[in-house]
Each structure stands twice: as structure tokens, then as C-alpha cells.
C-alpha positions as CSV (number, residue, x, y, z in Angstrom):
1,X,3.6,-11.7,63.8
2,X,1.5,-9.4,65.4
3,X,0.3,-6.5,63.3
4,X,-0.4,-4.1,66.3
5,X,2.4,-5.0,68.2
6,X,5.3,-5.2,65.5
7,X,4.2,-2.1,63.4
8,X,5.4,1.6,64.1
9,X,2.8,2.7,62.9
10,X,-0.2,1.9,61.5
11,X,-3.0,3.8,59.2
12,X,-6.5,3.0,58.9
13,X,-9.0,5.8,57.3
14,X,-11.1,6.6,60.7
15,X,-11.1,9.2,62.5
16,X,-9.7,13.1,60.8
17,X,-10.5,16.6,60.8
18,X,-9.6,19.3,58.8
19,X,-5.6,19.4,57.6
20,X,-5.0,15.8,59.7
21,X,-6.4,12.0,59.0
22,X,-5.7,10.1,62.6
23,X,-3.1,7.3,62.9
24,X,-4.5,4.3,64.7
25,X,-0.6,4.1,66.3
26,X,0.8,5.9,67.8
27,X,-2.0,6.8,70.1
28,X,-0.2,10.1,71.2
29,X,-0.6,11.8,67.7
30,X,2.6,11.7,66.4
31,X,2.0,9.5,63.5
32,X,-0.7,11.1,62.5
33,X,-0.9,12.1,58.5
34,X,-1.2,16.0,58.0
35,X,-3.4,16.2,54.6
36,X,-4.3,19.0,52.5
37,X,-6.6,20.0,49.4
38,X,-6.9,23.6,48.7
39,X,-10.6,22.9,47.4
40,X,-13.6,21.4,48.5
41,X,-14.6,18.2,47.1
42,X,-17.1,15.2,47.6
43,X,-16.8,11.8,48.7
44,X,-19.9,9.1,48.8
45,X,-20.3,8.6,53.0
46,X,-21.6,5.6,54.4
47,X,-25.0,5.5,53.2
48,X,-24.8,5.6,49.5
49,X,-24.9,9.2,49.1
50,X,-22.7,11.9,47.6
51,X,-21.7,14.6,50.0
52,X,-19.3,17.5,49.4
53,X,-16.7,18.1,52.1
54,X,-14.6,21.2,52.9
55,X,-11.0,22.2,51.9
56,X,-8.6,20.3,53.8
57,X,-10.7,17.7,55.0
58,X,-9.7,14.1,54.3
59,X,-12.2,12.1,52.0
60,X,-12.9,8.6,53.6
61,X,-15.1,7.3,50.6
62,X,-17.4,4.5,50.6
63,X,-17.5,4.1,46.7
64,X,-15.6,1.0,46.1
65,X,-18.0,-0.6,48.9
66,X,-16.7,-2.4,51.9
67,X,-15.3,-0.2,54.6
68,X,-13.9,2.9,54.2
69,X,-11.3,4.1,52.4
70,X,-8.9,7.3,52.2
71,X,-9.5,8.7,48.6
72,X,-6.6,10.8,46.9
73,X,-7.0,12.3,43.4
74,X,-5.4,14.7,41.3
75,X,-6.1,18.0,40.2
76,X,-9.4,18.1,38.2
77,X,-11.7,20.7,36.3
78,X,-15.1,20.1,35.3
79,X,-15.4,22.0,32.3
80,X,-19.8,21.4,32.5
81,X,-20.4,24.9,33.6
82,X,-23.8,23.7,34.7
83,X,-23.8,20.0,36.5
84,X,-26.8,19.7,37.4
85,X,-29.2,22.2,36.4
86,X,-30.0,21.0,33.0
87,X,-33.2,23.1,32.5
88,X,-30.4,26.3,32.1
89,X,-30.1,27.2,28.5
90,X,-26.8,26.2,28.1
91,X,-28.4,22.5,27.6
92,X,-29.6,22.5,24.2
93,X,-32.5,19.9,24.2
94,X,-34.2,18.3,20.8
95,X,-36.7,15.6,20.7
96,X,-36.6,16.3,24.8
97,X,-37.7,18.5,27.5
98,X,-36.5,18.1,31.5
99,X,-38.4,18.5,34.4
100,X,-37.0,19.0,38.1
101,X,-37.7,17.8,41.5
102,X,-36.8,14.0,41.5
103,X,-34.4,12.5,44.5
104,X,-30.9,12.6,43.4
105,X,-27.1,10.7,44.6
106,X,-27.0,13.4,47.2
107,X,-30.4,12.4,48.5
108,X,-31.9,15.9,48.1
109,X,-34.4,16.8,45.0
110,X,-31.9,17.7,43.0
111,X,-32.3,15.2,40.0
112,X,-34.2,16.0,36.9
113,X,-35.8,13.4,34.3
114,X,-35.0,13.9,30.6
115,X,-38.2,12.8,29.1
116,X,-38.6,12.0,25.6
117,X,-40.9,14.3,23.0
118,X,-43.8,12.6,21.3
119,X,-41.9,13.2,18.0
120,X,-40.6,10.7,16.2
121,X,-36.4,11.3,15.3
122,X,-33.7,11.0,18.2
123,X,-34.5,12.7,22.2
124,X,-31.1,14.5,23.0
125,X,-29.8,17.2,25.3
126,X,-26.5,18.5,23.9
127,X,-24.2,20.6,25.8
128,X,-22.1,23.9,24.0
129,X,-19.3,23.1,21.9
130,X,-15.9,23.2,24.2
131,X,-12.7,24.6,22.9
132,X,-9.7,22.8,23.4
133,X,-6.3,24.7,23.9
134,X,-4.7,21.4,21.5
135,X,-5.7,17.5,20.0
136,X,-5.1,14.5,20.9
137,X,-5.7,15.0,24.4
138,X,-7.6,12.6,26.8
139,X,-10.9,13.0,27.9
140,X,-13.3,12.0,30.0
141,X,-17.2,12.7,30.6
142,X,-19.5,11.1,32.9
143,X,-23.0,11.2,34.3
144,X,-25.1,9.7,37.4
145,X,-28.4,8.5,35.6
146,X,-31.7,6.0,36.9
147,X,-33.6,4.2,34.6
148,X,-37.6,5.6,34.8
149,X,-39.8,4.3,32.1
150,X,-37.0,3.8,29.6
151,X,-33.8,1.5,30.4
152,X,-31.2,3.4,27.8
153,X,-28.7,6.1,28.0
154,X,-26.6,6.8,25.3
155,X,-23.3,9.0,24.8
156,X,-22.3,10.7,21.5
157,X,-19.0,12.8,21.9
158,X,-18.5,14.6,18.6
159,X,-17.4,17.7,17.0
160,X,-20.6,18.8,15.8
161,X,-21.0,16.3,12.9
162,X,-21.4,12.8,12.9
163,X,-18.1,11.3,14.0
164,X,-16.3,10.7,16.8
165,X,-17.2,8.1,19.7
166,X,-20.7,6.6,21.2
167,X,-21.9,4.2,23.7
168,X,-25.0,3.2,25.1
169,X,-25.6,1.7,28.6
170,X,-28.4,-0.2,30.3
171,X,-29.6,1.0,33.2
172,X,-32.2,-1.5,34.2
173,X,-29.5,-4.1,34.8
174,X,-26.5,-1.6,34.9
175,X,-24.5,-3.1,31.9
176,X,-22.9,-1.6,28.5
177,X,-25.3,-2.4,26.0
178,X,-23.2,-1.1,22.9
179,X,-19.4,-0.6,23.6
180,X,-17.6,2.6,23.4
181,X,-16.8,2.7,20.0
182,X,-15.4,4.9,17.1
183,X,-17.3,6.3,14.5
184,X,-15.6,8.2,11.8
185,X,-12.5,10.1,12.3
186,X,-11.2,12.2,14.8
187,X,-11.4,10.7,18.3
188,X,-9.3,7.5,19.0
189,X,-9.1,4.8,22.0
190,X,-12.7,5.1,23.3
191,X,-13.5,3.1,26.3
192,X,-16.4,3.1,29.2
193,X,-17.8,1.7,32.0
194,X,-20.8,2.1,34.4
195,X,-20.8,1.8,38.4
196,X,-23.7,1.1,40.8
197,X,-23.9,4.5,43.0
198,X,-26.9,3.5,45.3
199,X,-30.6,3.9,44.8
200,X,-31.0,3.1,41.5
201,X,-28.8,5.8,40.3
202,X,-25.1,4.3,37.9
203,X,-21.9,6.2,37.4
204,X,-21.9,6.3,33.3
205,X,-18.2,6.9,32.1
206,X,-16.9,7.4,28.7
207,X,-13.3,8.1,28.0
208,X,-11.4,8.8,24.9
209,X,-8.8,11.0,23.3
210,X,-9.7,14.0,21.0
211,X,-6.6,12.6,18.4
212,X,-7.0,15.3,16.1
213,X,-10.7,17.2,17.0
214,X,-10.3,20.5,18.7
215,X,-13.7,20.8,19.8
216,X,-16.0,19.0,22.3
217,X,-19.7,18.5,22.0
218,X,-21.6,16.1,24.5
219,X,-24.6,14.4,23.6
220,X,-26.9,12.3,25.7
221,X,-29.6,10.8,24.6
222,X,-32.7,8.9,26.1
223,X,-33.4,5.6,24.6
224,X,-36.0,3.0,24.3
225,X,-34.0,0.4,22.8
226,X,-30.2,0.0,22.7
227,X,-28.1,1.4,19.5
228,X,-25.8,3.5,17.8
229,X,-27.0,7.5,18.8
230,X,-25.5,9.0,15.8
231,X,-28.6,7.2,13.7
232,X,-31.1,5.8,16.3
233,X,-34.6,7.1,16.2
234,X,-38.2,6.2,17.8
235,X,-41.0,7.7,18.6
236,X,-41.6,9.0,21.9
237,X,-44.6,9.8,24.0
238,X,-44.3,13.0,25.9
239,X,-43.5,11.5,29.2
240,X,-41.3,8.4,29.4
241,X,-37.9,8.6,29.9
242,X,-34.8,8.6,32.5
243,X,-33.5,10.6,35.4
244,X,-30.3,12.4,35.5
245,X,-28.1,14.0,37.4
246,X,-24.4,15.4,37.9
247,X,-22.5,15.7,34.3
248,X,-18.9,16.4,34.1
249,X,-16.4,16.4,31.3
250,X,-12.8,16.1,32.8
251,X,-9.2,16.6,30.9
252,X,-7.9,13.1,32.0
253,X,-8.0,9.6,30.7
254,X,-10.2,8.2,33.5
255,X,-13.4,10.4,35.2
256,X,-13.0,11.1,39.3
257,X,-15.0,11.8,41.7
258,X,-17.8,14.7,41.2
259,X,-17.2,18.1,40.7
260,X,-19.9,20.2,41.3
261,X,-20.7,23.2,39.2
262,X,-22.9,26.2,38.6
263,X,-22.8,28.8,35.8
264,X,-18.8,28.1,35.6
265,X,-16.1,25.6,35.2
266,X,-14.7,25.0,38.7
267,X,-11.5,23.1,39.7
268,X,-10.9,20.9,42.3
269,X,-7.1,20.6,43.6
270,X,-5.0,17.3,44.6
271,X,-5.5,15.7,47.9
272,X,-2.0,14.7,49.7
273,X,-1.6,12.8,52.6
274,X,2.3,13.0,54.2
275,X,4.2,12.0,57.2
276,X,7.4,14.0,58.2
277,X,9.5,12.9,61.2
278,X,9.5,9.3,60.8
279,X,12.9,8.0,61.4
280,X,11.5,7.0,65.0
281,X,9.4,4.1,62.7
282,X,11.9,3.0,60.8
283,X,15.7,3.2,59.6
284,X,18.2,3.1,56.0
285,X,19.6,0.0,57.8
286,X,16.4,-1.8,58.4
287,X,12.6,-1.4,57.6
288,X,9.1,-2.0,55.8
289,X,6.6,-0.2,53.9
290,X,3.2,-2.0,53.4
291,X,0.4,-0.2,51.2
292,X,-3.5,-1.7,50.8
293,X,-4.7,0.6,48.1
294,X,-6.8,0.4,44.8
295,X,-5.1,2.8,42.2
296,X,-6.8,3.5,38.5
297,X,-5.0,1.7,36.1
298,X,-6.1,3.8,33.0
299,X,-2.9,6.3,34.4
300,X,0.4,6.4,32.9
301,X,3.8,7.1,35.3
302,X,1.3,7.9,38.4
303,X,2.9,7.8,41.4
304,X,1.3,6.1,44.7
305,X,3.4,7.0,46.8
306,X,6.8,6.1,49.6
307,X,9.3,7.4,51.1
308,X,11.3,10.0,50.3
309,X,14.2,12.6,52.1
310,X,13.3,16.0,50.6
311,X,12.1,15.0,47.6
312,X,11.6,12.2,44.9
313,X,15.9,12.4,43.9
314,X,16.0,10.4,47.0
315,X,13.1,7.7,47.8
316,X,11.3,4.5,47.8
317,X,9.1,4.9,45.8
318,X,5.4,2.8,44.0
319,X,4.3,3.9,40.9
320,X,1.8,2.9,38.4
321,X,4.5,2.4,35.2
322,X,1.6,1.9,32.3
323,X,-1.8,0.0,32.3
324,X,-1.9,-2.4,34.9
325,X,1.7,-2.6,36.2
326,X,3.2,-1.5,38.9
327,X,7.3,0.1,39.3
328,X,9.2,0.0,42.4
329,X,12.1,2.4,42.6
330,X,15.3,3.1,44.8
331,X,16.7,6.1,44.1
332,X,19.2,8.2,45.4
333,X,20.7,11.6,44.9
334,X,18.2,11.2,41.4
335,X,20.3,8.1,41.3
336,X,18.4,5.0,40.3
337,X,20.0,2.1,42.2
338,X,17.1,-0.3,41.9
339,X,13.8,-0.9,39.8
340,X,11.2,-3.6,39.8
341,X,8.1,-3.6,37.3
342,X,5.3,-5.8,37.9
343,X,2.1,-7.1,36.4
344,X,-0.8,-6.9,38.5
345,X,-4.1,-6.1,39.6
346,X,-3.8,-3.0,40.7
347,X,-7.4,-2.0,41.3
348,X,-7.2,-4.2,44.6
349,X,-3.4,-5.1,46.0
350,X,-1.3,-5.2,48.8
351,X,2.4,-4.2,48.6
352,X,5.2,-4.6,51.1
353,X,8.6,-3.5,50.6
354,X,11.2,-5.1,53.4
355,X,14.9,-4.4,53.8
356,X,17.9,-5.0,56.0
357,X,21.4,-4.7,55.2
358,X,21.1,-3.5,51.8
359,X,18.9,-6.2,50.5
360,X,15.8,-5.3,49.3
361,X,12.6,-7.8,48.9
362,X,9.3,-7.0,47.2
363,X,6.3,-9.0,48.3
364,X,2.9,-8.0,46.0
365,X,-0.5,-10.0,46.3
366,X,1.1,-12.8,48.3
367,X,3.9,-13.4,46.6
368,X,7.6,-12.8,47.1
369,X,8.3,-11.0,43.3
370,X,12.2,-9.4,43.5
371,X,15.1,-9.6,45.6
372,X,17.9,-7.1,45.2
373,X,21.8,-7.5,45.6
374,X,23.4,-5.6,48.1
375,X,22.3,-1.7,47.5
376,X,22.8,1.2,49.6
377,X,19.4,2.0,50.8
378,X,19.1,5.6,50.9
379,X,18.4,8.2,54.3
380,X,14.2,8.9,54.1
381,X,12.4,10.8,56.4
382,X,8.7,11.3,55.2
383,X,6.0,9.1,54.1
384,X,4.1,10.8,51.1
385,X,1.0,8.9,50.2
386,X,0.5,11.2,47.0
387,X,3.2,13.1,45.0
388,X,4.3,13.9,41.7
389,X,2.5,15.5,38.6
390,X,0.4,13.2,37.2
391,X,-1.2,11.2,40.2
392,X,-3.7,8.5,39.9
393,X,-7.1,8.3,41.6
394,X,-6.2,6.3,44.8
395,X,-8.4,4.3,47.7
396,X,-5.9,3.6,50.8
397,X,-7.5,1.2,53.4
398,X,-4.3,0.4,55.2
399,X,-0.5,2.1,55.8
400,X,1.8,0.5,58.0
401,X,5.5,1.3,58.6
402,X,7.9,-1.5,60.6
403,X,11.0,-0.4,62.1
404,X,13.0,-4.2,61.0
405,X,12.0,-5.8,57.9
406,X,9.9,-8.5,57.9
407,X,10.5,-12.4,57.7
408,X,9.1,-14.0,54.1
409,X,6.8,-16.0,56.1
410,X,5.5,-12.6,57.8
411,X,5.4,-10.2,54.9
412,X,3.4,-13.1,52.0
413,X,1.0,-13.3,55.0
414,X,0.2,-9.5,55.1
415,X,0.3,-9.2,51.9
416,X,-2.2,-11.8,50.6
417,X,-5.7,-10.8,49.0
């Protein structure tokens, strides 16, 4: 099989402007993906760096390394009414003082260090206590942060006593030096993680759910050693410590890309990426859908994406079904005629989904996984990349639509890490 030659058409994130992200085929434009986002946003371009793009504009995002990829993310509100300007007053600092001017993810001298007091007790900057509308709700905050003369940043999400969730991270060799964990009541299923950005500069993530809390407080803290923030003290000496930059608290059980802010909460809306028109690429009677993507797998019911005639009552559609599995549906008329649910690595996998003459075959990761009986497969005449109402944070790198289906020789071949 030839790729090029076989495919109707075929989607690589390259070239875009605003409101379109370029098909490599057909070379005449009419496979081309119209995209939208009603907000700006920011991707991190080819050189490490964190660069905010305008409304409509497709995000080709570089954080997952390797080439490339076409990032599509939910709705999101960064409820940090200050990001980055943590010598404001609405940081509360103890045991620490900031000071501006250092090179920041964006590559500008936007950064500040939090240095530690020469006092002896904890070094904190706290952020004002955030009212939720309800509990047990998921959260997540995050922050960029580069070790200086001290290696530690620590988390403590609380309600303004001491329970609720900590961790502490390691940023001189970018590991979790004390889990997320629980401490007390009031804040359930904490977990984290922490990302190489560039420069020096790691992505620190903690996520949990408020279970019965209705207030937020954030507290980071600067560290010489690793340990519990809710009781670690030392003594510092005026001038060590980290440098920070970019804080956001999200609603959501997974953080997403970064959402600027400054003096108020600010909301960025979910990208889409969609194809009408496209029974010239393939056909009910005869077809395939292949999908290289990386998809959170924190996200419950988050759908990926297909192919759909109107709307979801009638599609082929990927979903995320619950942590780490992913649900492959026929439905029509709202109808469900077929359903698949596998286990896999969904950060990183390849999907093809072949049929001719009402029989449906799955291929995932190299692997022929289901075969249907004979099914009517329904009418579809768009491609959505991104729909529903609780998407999941998604990296395509490849979408390619055949007008027959594929043998099993041709689609393990594609479909193989």
C-alpha cells in the first residue's frame, strides 16, 4: 500500500492560517480542515518556548517533543487572576519575597525568583482563597518553575487549615520527590506530575478533587530539602531560592496548556477542527478512518473524534470511555448498532477503523482487536476531530481518510507504533 497514493485524504499539522489547518491532499484545498477557537491561546513552537496565538488560529504544539502536532483542548478558565505577576498583592508571601526580571518559558524577562527569607519557619507565597459554586469537583493547578540555588518546590492545596493535598517536586533532576498525597479530610484522589518545558524551566501539576471543601487556597513553597509543606521548616538566607513563572488553577481533572492572566480570571474556548463534504473520500458501503493522536487519559467519556451526518445520533465515532481505554461506536438515528471498548495506551496510539459491506474491523496499535457481524453502516458526511461536552486534551500528528477499506495486512501496518 501506498499511503499517498491510496488515501483520499490525508492530514499532517503544517501549514494553516487563521479559521483553516492545510490538508497535505488534496492539493486543491478541498480537504482542507476549517478550525475555530473563539479565544486566543498558546502553544510551545519549535524552539522550546511558549507563544500565545490568536483566535482562530490552529495550535501546532511542540510539547510532546518530536514533530509537530495539532493540539485540541476544551474549554478552560484560569481562575489565578494574576499568572505571572506575583509581586501584585493578591500573592500573599511569608517567609519569602519575589523579585522580577529573570528569563521565562516565553523567552522574555518575564519570570520572577521566589527567594526564601533568612527566617527560620516555612518560605510560602499563598494565593486568595477561591470560592467554589459546589464540592467534590476536580481540580487542577499547575506552575512552570527552575531550580536556582534551591532544588524544591512544593504544593499545598488546602482550605485554609492544615488538610487537604501536598506534593513536592525536584527540580534539579525533574522528578516527584514526595507523591501527591492526602492529608486530613476534605480533598480526595490527589495525583501529579512534572514535564520538561525547555531551559531549565518543568511543568509542575497537581490534580485532585475538592470532595467536600468549598474553598481553594494554593500554597507554594520553596524548599531546601524535600518534605511534607504542611510541617517543613528551615532556615533561609535572604537570597536562595527558585524561579517561577505562569500559575493556573483550572476546573478539570487534568491541567492544559497555559492560560495567561492579568488582574482577572480569563477563559480560553475549545479548539475544533471539522471536515464537511467528504463523501468524495469515502462511502457507507466502503471506507477507513485512521487517527495518530495522544489524548489525556485522566478524562472520562471524552470524545476524539469521527464521522458523523449532522450530528453525533448518527456517527463513527472514538472516545476515551474511562482511564486508559478507548470506545468505538456505530450509531445511527441515536441508535447504537455497534460498540468496542479497548485497553490501551492512549497517550501515544494509532487507530484505524475499515469497513466494506457492513463489516466493521478495528485495528489499534498494530493489532486487529474487533470484527463486527453484518451492520448497516450509517450515511456520514463530516470528519469532526473534536466534539461533544467534555473533550479531552488532544495531539493529532496524522488524519487520513480511504475511500475502500483497507486489507488486514495494510491496516496492522499503518497502524503499528
Amino acid at each position: 500500500m501506498s499511503t499517498y497514493t491510496d488515501a483520499s485524504l490525508i492530514y499532517y499539522p503544517s501549514g494553516y492560517k487563521a479559521g483553516t489547518a492545510y490538508s497535505l491532499k488534496p492539493t486543491d484545498g478541498s480537504g482542507d480542515l476549517t478550525f475555530t477557537r473563539a479565544s486566543t491561546a498558546t502553544r510551545v513552537n519549535e524552539s522550546g518556548l511558549i507563544e500565545e496565538v490568536a483566535a482562530n488560529v490552529p495550535r501546532l504544539d511542540n510539547s510532546q517533543g518530536g514533530c509537530s502536532t495539532l493540539l485540541l483542548e476544551p474549554q478552560r478558565t484560569n481562575l489565578i487572576q494574576y499568572s505571572e505577576d506575583f509581586s501584585q498583592g493578591y500573592w500573599t508571601k511569608s517567609g519569602s519575597s519575589v523579585v522580577s526580571g529573570f528569563v521565562s518559558p516565553k523567552g522574555d524577562l518575564s519570570a520572577f525568583k521566589m527567594v526564601e527569607s533568612a527566617t527560620t519557619g516555612s518560605h510560602i507565597i499563598i494565593s486568595p482563597t477561591i470560592i467554589k459554586a459546589a464540592s467534590s469537583l476536580d481540580y487542577s493547578f499547575s506552575l512552570f518553575a527552575k531550580k536556582g540555588e534551591r532544588d524544591f518546590l512544593a504544593y499545598r492545596i488546602d482550605a485554609g487549615a492544615s488538610n487537604g493535598c501536598y506534593v513536592c517536586f525536584n527540580l534539579s533532576n525533574g522528578t516527584i520527590s514526595t507523591s501527591a498525597t492526602l492529608s486530613g479530610t476534605g480533598f480526595t484522589n490527589a495525583s501529579a506530575k512534572i514535564t520538561l518545558l525547555g531551559s531549565g524551566f518543568y511543568k509542575c501539576s497537581i490534580s485532585f478533587n475538592t470532595n467536600t471543601q468549598t474553598i481553594i487556597r494554593v500554597i507554594k513553597s520553596v524548599q531546601q530539602t524535600t518534605g511534607n509543606p504542611f510541617t517543613y521548616s528551615s532556615t533561609g538566607d535572604g537570597t536562595s531560592g527558585i524561579y517561577i513563572y505562569g500559575a493556573s488553577l483550572e476546573q478539570g481533572s487534568y491541567p492544559t496548556s497555559y492560560i495567561p492572566t492579568s488582574g482577572t480570571a480569563v477563559t480560553r474556548t475549545q479548539d475544533s477542527a471539522s471536515k464537511t463534504g467528504i463523501t468524495s473520500f469515502l462511502s457507507s458501503s466502503s471506507g477507513c478512518l485512521f487517527f495518530n493522536f495522544g489524548a489525556n487519559n485522566q478524562q472520562n467519556s471524552a470524545v476524539l473524534g469521527g464521522l458523523i451526518n449532522g450530528d453525533w445520533g448518527t456517527s463513527i465515532i472514538t472516545r476515551v470511555e474511562s482511564v486508559g481505554l478507548l470506545r468505538v461506536d456505530v450509531i445511527n438515528g441515536f441508535t447504537l448498532l455497534f460498540s468496542y471498548i479497548s485497553n490501551v495506551q492512549i497517550n501515544n496510539s494509532k487507530i484505524a477503523i475499515s469497513w466494506v459491506g457492513g463489516v466493521l474491523k478495528i485495528y489499534i496499535n498494530g493489532l486487529l482487536k474487533q470484527t463486527s457481524g453484518s451492520i448497516t453502516i450509517p450515511s456520514i458526511n463530516q470528519l469532526i476531530l473534536q466534539g461533544g461536552q467534555s473533550a479531552a486534551l488532544l495531539n493529532y500528528s496524522q488524519v487520513l481518510l480511504f475511500p475502500t477499506n483497507l486489507s488486514d495486512t495494510d491496516a496492522i501496518a499503518l497502524t503499528t507504533l
